[in-house]
N, C-alpha and C positions, 0 to 999 in steps of 0.2 A: 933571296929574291929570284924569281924565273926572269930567264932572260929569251927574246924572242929570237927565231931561226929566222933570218930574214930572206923570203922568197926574192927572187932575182926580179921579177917583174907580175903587177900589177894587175889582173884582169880586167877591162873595160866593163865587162858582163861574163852572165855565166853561158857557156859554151852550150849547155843542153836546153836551156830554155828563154836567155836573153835576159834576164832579167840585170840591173843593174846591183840590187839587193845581193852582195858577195863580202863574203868575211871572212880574216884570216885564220886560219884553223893552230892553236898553240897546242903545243905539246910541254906539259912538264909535271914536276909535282913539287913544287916549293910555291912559296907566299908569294902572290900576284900585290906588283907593286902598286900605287895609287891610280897613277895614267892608265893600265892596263885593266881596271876595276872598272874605272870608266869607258874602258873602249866596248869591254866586255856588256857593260851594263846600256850601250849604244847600240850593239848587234856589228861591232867595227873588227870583233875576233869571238869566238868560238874554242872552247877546250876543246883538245883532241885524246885526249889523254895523258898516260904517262911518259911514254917511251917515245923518244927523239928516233928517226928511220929516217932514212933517203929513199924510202918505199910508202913513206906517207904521205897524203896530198898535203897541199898549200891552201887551199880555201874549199870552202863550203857554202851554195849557193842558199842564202836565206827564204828561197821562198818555196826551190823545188827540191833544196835538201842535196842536190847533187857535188860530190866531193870534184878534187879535180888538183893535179900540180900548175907548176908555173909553169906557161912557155913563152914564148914570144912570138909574135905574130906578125 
């Protein structure tokens, strides 16, 4: 089962366009468990691929596509 990287904090909206439409961007390559099918099949995460990096963002803006890590604000 993949298990999720859990970003530190939350974005309100996306940083480049505002939108509220932002989803967490997963990294893995094993079986996505039931909850995660469903967040997936909501637009609630986003595969990122295979490889887990601390050089990879945290979310991807659903509507302008922009990636982006966590920060706090």
């Amino acid at each position: 089962m993949a298990k999720r990287r859990k970003p530190d904090f939350r974005p309100e909206s996306c940083p480049q366009c505002g939108s509220l439409n932002v989803a967490e961007i997963i990294y893995n390559k094993f079986r996505l468990s039931d909850e995660m099918k469903a967040d997936l099949a909501a637009g609630r995460i986003v595969r990122g691929g295979f490889h887990i990096s601390l050089n990879k963002p945290d979310w991807r803006c659903m509507d302008c596509g922009s990636e982006f890590f966590s920060t706090a604000s």
